[in-house]
C-alpha positions in Angstrom: -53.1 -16.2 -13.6 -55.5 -14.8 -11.3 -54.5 -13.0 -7.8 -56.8 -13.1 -4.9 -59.3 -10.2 -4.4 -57.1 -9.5 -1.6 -54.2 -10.1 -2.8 -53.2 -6.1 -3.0 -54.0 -5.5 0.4 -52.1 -8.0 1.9 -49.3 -7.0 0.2 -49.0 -3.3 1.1 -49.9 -4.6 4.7 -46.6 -7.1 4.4 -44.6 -4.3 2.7 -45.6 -1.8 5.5 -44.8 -4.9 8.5 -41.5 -4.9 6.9 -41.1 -0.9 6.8 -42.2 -0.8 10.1 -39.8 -3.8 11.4 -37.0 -1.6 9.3 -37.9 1.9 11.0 -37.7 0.0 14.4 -34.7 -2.1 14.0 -32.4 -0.6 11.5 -33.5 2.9 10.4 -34.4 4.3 13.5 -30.8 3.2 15.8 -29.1 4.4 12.5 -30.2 7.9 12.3 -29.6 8.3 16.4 -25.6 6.9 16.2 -24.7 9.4 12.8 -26.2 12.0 14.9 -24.2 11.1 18.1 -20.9 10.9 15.7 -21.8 14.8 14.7 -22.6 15.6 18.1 -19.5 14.3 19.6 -17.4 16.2 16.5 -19.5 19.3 16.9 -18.6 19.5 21.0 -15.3 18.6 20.4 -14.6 21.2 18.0 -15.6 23.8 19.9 -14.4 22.3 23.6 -18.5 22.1 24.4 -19.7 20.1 27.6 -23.0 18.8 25.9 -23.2 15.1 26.1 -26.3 15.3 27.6 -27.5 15.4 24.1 -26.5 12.3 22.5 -26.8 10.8 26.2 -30.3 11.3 26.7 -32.0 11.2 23.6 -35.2 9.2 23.5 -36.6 6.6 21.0 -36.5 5.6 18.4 -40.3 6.0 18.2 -42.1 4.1 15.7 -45.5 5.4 14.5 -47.9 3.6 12.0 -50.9 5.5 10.3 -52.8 4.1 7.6 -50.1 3.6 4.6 -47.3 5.3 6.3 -44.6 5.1 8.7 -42.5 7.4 10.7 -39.7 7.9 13.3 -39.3 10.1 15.8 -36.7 10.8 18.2 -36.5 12.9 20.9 -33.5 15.0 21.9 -33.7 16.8 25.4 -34.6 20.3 26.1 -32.4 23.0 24.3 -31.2 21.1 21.5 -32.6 23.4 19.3 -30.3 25.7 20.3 -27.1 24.1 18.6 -28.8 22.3 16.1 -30.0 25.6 14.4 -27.1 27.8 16.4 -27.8 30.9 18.0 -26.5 34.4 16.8 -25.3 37.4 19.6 -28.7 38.9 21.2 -29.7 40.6 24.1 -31.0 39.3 27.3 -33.1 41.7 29.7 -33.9 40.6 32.9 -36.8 40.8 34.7 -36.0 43.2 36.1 -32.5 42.3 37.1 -29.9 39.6 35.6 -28.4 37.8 38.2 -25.5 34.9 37.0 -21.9 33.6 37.8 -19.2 34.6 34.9 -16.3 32.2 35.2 -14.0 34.2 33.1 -14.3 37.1 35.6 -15.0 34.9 39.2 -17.7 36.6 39.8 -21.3 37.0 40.6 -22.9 39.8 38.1 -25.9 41.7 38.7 -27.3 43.6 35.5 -30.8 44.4 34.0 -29.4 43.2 31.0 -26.4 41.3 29.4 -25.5 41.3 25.0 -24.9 37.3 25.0 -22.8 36.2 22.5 -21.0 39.4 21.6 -17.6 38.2 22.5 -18.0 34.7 21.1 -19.7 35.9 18.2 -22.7 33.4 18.9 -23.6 29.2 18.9 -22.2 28.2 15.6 -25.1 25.6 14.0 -24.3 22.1 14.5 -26.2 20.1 11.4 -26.1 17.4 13.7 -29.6 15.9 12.9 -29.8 17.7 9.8 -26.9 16.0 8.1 -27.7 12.7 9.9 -31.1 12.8 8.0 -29.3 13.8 4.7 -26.4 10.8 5.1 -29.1 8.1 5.9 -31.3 9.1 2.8 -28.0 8.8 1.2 -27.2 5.3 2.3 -31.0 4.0 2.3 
């Protein structure tokens, strides 16, 4: 039997139409709801107000180029911060601090304030992280 000259090219263009397809329709809505579910755990296990997150997350974003595929997906501004966590540091202002602390009703004034040091931090969510892990494990 005797293929086309072709015939390899059209196939890794139909295999990539169907990854692409994939990525849009199943890969990409996947990974966003596992990382909502961790999201919602994360905030609720430490009594954090961050829905935001999971609320305004943007894609999924699909991306051909050449023989690959990706997805992207965009989670707003400070994400970051409890994805990865944050450990107690030191905030100087610039030159002065100036913010309302509910656990003392107040206004405060200061040139500089150790954040964190009496909640010991932002614990590290793994949201995305293990969302990524759990869909390489089911794919």
């Amino acid at each position: 039997m005797e293929f086309d000259s072709s015939f390899e090219d059209d196939l890794r263009e139909a295999v990539l139409d169907d990854v692409e397809q994939k990525a849009r329709d199943d890969i990409g809505p996947r990974l966003i709801d596992i990382a909502r579910e961790n999201w919602q755990a994360y905030a609720s296990r430490h009594d954090y107000d961050i829905d935001h997150i999971w609320k305004d997350v943007e894609g999924p974003f699909v991306d051909r180029d050449g023989d690959s595929v990706s997805v992207r997906i965009k989670w707003p501004g400070l994400t970051a911060l409890f994805e990865w966590g944050v450990d107690p540091h030191t905030i100087k202002g610039n030159p002065l601090l100036y913010f309302y602390w509910d656990a003392k009703d107040q206004w405060i004034t200061t040139d500089e304030v150790n954040w964190g040091s009496e909640t010991g931090g932002i614990p590290e969510s793994r949201a995305i992280r293990d969302s990524l892990d759990r869909l390489e494990g089911e794919l």
